[in-house]
Backbone atoms as SQL, in Angstrom:
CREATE TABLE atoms (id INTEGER PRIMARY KEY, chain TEXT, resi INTEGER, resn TEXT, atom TEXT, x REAL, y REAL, z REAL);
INSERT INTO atoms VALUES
  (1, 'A', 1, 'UNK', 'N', 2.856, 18.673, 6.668),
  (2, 'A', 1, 'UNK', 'CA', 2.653, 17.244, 6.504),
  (3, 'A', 1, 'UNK', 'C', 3.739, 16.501, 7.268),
  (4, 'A', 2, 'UNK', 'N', 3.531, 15.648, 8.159),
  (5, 'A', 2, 'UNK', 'CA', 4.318, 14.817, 8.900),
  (6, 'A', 2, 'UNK', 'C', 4.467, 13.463, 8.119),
  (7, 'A', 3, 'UNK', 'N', 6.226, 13.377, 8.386),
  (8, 'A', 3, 'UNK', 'CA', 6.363, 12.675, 7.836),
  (9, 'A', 3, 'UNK', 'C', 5.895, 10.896, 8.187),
  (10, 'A', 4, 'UNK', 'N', 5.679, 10.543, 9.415),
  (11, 'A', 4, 'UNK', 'CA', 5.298, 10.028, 10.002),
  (12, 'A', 4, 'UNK', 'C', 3.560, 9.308, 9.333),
  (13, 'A', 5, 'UNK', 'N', 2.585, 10.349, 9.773),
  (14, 'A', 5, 'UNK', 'CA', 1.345, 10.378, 8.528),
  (15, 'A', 5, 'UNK', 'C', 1.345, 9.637, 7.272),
  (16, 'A', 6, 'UNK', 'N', 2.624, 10.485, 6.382),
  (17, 'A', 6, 'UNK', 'CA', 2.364, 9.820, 5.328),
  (18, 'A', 6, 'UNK', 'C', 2.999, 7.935, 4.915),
  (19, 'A', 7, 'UNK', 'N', 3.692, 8.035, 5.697),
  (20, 'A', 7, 'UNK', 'CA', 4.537, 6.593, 6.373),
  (21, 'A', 7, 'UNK', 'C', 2.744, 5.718, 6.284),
  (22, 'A', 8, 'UNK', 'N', 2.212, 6.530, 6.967),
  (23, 'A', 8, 'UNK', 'CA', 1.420, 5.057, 7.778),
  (24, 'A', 8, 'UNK', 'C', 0.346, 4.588, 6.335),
  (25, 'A', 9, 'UNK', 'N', 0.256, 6.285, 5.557),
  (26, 'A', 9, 'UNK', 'CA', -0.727, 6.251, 4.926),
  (27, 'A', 9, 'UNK', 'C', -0.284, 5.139, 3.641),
  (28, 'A', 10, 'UNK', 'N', 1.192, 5.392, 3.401),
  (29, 'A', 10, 'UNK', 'CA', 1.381, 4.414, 2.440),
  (30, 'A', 10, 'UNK', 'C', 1.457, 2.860, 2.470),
  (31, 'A', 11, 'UNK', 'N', 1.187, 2.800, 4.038),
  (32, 'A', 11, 'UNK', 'CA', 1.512, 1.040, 4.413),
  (33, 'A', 11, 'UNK', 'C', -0.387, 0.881, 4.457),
  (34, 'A', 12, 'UNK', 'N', -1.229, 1.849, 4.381),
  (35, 'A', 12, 'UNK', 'CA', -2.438, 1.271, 4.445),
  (36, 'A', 12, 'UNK', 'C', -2.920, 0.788, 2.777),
  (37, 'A', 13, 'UNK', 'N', -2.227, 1.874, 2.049),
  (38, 'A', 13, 'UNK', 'CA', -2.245, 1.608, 0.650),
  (39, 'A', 13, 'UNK', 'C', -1.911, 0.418, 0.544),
  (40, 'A', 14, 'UNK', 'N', -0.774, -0.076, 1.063),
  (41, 'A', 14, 'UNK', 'CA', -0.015, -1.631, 0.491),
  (42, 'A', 14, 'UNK', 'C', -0.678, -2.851, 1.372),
  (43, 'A', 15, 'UNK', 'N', -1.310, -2.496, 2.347),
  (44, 'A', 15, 'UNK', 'CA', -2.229, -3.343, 3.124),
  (45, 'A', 15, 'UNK', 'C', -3.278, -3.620, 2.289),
  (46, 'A', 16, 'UNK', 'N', -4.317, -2.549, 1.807),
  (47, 'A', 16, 'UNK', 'CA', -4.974, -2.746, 0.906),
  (48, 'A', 16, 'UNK', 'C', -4.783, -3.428, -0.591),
  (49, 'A', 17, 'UNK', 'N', -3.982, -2.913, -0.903),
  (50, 'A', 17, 'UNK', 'CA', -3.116, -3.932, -1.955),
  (51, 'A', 17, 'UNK', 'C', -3.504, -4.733, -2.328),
  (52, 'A', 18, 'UNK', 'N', -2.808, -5.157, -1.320),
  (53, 'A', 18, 'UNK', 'CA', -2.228, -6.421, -1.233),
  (54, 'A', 18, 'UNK', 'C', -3.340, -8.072, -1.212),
  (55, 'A', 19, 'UNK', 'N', -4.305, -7.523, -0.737),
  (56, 'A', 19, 'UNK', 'CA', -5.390, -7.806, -1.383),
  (57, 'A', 19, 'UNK', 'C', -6.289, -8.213, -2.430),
  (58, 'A', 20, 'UNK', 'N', -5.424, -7.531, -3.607),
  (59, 'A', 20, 'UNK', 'CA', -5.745, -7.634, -5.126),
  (60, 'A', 20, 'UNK', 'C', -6.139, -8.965, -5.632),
  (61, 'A', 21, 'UNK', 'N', -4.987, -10.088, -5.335),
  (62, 'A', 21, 'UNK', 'CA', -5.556, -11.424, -5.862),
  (63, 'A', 21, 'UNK', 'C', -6.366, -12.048, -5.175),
  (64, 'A', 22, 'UNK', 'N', -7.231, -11.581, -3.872),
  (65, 'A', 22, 'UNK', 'CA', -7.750, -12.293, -3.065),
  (66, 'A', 22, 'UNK', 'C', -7.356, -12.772, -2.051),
  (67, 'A', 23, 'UNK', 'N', -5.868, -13.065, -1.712),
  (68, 'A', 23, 'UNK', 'CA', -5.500, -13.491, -0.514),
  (69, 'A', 23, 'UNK', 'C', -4.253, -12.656, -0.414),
  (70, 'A', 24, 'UNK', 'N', -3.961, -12.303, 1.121),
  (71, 'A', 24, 'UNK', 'CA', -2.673, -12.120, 1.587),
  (72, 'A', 24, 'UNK', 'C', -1.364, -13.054, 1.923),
  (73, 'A', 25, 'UNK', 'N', -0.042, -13.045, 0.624),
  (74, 'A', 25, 'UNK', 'CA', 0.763, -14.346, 0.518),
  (75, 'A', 25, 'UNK', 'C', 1.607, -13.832, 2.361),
  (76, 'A', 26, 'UNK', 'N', 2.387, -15.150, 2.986),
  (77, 'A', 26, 'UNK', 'CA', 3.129, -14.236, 4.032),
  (78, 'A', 26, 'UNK', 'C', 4.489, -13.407, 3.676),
  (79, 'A', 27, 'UNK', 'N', 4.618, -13.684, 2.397),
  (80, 'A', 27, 'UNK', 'CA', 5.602, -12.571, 1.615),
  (81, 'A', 27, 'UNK', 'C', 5.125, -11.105, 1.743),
  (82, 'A', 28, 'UNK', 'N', 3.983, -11.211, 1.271),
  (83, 'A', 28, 'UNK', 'CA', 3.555, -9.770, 1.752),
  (84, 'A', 28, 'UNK', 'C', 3.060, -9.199, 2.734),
  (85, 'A', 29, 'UNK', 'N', 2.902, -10.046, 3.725),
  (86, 'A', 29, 'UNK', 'CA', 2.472, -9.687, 5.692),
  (87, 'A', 29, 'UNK', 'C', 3.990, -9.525, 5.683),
  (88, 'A', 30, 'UNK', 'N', 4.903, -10.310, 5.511),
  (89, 'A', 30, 'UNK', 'CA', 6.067, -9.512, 6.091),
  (90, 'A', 30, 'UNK', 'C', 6.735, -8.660, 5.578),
  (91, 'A', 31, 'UNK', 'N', 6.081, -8.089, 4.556),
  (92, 'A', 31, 'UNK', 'CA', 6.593, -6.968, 3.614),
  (93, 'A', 31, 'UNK', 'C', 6.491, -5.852, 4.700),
  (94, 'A', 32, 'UNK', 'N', 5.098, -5.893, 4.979),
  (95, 'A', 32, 'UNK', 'CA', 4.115, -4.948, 5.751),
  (96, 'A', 32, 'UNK', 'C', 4.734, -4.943, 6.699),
  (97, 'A', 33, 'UNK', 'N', 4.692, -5.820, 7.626),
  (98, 'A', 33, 'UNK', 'CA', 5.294, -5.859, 9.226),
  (99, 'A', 33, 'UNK', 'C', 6.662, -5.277, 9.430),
  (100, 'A', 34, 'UNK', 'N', 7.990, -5.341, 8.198),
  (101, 'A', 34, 'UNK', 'CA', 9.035, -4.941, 8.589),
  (102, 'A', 34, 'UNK', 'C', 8.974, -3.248, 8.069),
  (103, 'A', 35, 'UNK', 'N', 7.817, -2.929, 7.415),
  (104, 'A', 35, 'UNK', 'CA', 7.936, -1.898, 7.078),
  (105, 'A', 35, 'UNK', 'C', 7.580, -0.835, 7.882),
  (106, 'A', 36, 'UNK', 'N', 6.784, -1.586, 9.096),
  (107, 'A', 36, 'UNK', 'CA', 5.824, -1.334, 10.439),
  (108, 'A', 36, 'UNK', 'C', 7.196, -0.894, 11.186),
  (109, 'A', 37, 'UNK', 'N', 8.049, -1.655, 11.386),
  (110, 'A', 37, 'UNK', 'CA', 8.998, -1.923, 12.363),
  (111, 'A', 37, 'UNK', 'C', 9.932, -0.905, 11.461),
  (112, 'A', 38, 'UNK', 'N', 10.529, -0.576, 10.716),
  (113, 'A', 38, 'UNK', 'CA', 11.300, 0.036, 9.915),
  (114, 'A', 38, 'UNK', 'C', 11.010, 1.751, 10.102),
  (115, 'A', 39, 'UNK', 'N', 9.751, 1.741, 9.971),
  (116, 'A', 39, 'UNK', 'CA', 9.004, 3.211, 10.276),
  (117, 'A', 39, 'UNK', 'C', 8.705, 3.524, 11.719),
  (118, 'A', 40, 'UNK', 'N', 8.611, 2.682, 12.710),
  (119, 'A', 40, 'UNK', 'CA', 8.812, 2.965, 14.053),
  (120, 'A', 40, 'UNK', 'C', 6.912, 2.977, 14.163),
  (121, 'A', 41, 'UNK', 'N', 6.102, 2.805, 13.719),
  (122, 'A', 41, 'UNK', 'CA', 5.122, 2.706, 14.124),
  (123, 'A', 41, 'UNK', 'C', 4.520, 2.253, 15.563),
  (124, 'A', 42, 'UNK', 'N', 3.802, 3.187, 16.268),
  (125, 'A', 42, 'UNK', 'CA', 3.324, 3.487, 17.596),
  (126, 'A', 42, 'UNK', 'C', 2.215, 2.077, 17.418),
  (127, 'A', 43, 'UNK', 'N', 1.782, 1.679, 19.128),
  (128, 'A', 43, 'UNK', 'CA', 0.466, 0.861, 18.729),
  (129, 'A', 43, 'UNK', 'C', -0.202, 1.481, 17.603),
  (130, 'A', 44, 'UNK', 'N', -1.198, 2.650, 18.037),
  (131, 'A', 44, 'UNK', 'CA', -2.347, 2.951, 17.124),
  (132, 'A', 44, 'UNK', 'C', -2.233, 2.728, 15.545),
  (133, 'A', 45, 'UNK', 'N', -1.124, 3.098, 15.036),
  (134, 'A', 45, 'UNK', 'CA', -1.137, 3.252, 13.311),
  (135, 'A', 45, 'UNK', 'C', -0.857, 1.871, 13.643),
  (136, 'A', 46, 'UNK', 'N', -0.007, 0.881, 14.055),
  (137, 'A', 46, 'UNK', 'CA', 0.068, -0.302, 13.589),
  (138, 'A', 46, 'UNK', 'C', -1.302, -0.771, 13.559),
  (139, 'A', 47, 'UNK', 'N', -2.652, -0.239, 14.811),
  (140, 'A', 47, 'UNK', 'CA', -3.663, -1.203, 14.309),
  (141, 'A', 47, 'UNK', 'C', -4.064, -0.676, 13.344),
  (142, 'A', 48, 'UNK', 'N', -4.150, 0.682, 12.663),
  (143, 'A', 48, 'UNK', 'CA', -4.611, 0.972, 11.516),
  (144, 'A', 48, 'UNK', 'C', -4.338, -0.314, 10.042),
  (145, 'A', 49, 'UNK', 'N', -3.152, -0.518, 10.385),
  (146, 'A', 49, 'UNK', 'CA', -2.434, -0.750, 9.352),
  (147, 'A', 49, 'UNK', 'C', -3.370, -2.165, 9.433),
  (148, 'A', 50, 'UNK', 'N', -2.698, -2.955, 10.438),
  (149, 'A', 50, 'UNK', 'CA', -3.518, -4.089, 10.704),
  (150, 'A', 50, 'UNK', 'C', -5.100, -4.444, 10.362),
  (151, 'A', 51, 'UNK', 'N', -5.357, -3.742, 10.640),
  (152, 'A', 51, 'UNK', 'CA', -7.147, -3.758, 10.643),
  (153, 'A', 51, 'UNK', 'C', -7.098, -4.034, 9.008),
  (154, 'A', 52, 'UNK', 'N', -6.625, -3.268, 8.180),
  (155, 'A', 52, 'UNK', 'CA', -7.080, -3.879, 6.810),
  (156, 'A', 52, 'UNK', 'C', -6.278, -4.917, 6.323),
  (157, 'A', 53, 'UNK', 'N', -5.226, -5.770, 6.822),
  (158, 'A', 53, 'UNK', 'CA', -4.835, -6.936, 6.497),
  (159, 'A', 53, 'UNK', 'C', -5.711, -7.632, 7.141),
  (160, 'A', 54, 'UNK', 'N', -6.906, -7.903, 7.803),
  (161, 'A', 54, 'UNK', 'CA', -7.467, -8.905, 8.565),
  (162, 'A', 54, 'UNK', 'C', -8.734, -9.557, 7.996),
  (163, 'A', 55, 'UNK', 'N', -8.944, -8.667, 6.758),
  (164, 'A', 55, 'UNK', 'CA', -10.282, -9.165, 6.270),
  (165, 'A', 55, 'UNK', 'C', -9.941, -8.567, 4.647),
  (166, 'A', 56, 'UNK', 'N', -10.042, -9.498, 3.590),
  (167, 'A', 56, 'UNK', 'CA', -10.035, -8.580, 2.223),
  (168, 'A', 56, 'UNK', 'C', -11.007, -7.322, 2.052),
  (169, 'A', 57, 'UNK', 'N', -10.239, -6.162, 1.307),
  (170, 'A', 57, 'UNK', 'CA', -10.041, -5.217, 0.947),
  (171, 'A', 57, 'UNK', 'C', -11.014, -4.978, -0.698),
  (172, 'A', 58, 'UNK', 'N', -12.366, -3.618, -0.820),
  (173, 'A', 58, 'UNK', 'CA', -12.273, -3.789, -2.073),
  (174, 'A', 58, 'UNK', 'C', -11.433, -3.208, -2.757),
  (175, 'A', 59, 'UNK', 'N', -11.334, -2.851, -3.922),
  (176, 'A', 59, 'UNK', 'CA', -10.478, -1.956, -5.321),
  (177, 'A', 59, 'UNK', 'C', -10.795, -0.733, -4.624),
  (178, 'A', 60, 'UNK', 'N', -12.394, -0.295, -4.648),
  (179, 'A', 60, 'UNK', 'CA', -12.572, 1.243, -4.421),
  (180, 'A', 60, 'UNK', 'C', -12.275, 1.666, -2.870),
  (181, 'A', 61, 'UNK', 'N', -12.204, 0.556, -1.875),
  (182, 'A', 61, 'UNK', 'CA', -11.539, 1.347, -0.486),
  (183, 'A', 61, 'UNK', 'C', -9.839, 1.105, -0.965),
  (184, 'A', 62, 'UNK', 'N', -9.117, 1.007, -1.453),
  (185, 'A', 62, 'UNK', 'CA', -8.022, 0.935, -2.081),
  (186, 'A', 62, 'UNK', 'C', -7.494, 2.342, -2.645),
  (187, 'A', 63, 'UNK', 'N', -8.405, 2.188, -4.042),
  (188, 'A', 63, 'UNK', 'CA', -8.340, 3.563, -4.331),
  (189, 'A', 63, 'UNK', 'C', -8.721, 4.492, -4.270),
  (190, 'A', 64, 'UNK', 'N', -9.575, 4.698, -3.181),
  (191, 'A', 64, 'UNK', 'CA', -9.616, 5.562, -1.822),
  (192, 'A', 64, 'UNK', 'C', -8.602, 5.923, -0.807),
  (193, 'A', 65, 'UNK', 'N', -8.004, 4.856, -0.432),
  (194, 'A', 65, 'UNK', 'CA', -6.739, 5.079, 0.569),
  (195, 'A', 65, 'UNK', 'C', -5.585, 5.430, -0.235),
  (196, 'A', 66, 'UNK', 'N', -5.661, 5.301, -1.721),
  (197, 'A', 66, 'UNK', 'CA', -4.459, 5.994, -2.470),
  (198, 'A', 66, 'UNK', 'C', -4.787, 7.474, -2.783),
  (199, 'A', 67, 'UNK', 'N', -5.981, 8.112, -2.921),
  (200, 'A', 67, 'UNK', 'CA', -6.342, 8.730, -3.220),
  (201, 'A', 67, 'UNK', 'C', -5.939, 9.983, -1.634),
  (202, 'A', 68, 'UNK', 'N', -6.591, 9.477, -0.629),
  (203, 'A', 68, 'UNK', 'CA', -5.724, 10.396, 0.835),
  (204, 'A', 68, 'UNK', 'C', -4.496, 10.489, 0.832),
  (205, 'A', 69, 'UNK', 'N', -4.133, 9.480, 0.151),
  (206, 'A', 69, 'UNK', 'CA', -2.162, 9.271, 0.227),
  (207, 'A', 69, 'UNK', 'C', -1.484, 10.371, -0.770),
  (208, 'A', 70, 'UNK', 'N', -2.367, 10.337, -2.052),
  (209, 'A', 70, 'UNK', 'CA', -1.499, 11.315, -3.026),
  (210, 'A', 70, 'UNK', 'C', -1.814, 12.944, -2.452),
  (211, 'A', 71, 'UNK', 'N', -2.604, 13.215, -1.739),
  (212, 'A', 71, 'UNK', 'CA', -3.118, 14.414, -1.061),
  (213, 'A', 71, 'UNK', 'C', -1.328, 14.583, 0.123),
  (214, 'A', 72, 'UNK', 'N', -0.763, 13.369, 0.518),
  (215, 'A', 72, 'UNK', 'CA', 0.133, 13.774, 1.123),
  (216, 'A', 72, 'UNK', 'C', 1.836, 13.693, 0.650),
  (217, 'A', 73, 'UNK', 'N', 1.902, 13.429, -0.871),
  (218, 'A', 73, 'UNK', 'CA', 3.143, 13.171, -1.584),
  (219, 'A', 73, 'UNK', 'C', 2.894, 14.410, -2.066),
  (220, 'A', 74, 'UNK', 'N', 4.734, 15.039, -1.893),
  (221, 'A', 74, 'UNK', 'CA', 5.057, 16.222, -2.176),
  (222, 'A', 74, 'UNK', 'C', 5.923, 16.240, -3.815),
  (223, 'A', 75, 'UNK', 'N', 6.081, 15.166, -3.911),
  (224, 'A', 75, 'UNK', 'CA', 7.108, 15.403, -5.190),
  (225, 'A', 75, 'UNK', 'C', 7.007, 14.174, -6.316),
  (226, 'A', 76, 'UNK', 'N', 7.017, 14.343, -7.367),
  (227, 'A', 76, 'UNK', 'CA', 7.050, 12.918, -8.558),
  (228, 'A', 76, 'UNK', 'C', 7.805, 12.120, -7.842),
  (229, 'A', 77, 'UNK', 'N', 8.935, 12.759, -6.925),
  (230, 'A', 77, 'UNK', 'CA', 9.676, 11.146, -6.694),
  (231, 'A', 77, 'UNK', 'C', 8.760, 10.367, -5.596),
  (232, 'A', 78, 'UNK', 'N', 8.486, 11.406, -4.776),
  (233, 'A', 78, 'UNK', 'CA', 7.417, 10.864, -3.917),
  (234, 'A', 78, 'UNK', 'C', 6.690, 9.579, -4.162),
  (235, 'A', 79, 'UNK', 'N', 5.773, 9.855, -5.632),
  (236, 'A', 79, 'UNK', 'CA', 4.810, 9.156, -6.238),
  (237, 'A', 79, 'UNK', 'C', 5.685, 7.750, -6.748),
  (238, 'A', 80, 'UNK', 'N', 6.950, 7.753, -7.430),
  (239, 'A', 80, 'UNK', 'CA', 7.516, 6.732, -7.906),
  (240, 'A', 80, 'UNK', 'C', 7.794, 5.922, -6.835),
  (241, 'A', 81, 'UNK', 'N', 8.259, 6.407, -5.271),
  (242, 'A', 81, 'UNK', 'CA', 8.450, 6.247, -5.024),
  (243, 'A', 81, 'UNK', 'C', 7.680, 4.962, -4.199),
  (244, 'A', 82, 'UNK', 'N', 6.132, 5.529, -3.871),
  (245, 'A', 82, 'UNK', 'CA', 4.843, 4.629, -3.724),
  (246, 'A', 82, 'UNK', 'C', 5.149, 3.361, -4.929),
  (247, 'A', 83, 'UNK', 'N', 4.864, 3.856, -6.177),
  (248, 'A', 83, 'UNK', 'CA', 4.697, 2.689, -6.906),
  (249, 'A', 83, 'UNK', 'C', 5.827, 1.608, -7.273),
  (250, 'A', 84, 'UNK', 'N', 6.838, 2.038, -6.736),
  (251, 'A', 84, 'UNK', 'CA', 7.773, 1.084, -6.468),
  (252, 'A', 84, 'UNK', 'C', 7.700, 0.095, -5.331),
  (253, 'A', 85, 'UNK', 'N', 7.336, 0.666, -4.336),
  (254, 'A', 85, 'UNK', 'CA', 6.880, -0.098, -3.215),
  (255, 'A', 85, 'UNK', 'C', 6.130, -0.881, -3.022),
  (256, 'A', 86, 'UNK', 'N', 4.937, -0.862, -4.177),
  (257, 'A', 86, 'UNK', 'CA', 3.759, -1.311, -4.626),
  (258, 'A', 86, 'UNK', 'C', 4.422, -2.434, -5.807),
  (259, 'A', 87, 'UNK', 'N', 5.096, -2.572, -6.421),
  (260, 'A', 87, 'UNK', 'CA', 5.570, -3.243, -7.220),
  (261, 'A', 87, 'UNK', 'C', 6.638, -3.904, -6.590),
  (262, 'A', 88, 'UNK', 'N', 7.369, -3.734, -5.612),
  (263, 'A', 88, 'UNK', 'CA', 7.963, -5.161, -4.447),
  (264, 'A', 88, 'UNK', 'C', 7.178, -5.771, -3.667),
  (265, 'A', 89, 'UNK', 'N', 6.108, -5.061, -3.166),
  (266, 'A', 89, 'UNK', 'CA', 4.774, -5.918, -2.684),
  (267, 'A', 89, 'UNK', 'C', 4.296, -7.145, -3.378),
  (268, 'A', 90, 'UNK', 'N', 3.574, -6.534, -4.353),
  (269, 'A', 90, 'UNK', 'CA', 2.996, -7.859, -5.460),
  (270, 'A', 90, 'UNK', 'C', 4.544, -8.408, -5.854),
  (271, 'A', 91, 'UNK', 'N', 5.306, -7.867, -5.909),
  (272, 'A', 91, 'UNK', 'CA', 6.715, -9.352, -6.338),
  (273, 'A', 91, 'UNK', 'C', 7.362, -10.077, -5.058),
  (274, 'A', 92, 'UNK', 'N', 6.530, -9.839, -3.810),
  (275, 'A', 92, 'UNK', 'CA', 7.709, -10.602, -3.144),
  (276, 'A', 92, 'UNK', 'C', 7.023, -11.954, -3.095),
  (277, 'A', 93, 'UNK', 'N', 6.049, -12.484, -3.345),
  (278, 'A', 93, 'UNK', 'CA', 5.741, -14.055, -3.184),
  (279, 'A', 93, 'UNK', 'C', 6.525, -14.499, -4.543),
  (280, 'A', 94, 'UNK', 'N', 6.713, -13.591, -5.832),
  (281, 'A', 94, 'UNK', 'CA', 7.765, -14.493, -6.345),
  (282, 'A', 94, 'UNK', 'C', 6.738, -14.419, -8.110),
  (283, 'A', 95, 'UNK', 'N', 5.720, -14.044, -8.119),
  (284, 'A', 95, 'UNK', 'CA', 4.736, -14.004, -8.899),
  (285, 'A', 95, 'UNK', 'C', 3.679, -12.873, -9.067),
  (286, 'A', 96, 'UNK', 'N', 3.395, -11.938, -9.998),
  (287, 'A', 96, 'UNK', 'CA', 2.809, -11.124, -10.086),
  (288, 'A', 96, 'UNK', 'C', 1.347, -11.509, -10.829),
  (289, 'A', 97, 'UNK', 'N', 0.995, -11.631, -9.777),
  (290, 'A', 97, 'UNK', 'CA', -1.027, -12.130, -11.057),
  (291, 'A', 97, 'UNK', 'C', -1.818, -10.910, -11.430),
  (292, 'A', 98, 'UNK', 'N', -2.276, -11.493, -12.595),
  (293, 'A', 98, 'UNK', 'CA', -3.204, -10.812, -13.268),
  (294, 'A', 98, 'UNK', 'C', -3.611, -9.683, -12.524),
  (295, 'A', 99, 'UNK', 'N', -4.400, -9.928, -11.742),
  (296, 'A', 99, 'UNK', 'CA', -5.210, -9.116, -10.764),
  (297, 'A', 99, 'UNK', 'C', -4.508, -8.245, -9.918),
  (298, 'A', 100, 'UNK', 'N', -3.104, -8.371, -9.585),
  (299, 'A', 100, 'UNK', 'CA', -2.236, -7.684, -9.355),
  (300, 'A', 100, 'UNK', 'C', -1.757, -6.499, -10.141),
  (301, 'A', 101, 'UNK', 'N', -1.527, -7.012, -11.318),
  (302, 'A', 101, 'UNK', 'CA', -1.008, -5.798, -12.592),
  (303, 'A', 101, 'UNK', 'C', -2.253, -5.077, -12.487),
  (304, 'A', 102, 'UNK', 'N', -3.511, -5.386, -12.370),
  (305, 'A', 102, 'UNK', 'CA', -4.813, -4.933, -12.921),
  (306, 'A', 102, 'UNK', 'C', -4.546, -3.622, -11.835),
  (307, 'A', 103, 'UNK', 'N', -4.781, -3.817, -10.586),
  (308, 'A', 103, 'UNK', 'CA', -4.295, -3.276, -9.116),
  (309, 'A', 103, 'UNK', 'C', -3.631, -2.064, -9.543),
  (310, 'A', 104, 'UNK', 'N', -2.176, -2.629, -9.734),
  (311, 'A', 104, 'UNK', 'CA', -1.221, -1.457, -9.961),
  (312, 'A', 104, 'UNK', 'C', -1.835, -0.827, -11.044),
  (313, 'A', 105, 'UNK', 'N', -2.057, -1.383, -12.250),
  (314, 'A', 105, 'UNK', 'CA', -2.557, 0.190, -13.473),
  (315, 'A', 105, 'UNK', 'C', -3.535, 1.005, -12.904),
  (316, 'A', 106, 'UNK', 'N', -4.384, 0.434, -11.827),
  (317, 'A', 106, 'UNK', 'CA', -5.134, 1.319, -11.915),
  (318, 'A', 106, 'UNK', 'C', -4.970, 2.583, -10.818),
  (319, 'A', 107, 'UNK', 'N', -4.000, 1.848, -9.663),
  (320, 'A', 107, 'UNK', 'CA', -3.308, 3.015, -9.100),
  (321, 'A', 107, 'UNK', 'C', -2.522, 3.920, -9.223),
  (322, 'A', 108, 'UNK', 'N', -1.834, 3.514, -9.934),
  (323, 'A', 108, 'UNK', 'CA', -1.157, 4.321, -10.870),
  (324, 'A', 108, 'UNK', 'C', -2.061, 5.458, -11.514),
  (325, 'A', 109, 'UNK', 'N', -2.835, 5.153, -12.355),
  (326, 'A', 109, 'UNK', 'CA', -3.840, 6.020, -13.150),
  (327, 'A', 109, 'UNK', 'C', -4.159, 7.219, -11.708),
  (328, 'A', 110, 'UNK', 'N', -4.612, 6.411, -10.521),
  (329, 'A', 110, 'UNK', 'CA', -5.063, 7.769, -9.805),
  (330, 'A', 110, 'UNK', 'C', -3.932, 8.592, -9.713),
  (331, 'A', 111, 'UNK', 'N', -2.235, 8.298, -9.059),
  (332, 'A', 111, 'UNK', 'CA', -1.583, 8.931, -9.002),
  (333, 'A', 111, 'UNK', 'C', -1.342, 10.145, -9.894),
  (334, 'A', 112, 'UNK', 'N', -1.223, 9.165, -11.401),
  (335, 'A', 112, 'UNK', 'CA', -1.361, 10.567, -12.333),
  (336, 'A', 112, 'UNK', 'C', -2.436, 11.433, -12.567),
  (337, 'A', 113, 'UNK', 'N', -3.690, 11.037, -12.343),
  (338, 'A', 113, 'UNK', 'CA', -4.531, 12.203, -12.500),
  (339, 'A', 113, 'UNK', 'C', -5.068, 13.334, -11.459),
  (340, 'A', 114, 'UNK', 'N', -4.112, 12.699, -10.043),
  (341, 'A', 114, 'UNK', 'CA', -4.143, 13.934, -9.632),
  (342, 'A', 114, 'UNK', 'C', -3.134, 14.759, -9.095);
């Protein structure tokens, strides 16, 4: 497993996300973007990444793209490590909505059940 891979796979997770309340705040495009730039992302994965910030996202292609992602986390910290990331996402506009928490429990739930 490259580490690289799983980099991109977790910024598609938080792309998708991010999504949850219906709109993308620019707290969380630039969550994404420095995390783009932080990970060294090549064109191609950046348009990956991109492509699903450009149009909302449902729940089940979500937890779908978490679902490829936990296929590439090697360790519990691994996993905390996602849902921490996922939980500065939805907090960086400053407000966590409903539909947000809803988001995270339920990703969470996939993490643990598999």
């Amino acid at each position: 497993m490259s580490k690289k891979k799983r980099q991109v796979a977790v910024l598609k997770v938080l792309a998708a996300a991010a999504w949850a309340d219906g709109h993308l705040d620019n707290e969380e495009i630039n969550t994404i973007k420095e995390l783009m730039i932080r990970y060294g992302l090549n064109p191609q994965e950046i348009s990956e990444v991109t492509a699903l910030m450009d149009h909302p996202v449902s729940y089940s292609r979500c937890e779908e793209l978490m679902r490829d992602l936990v296929g590439l986390l090697g360790s519990d910290s691994d996993r905390h490590e996602v849902m921490e990331q996922l939980r500065e996402l939805f907090a960086s506009d400053g407000h966590v909505s409903d539909e947000e928490k809803e988001v995270l429990d339920g990703l969470e739930g996939v993490l643990k059940s598999m």
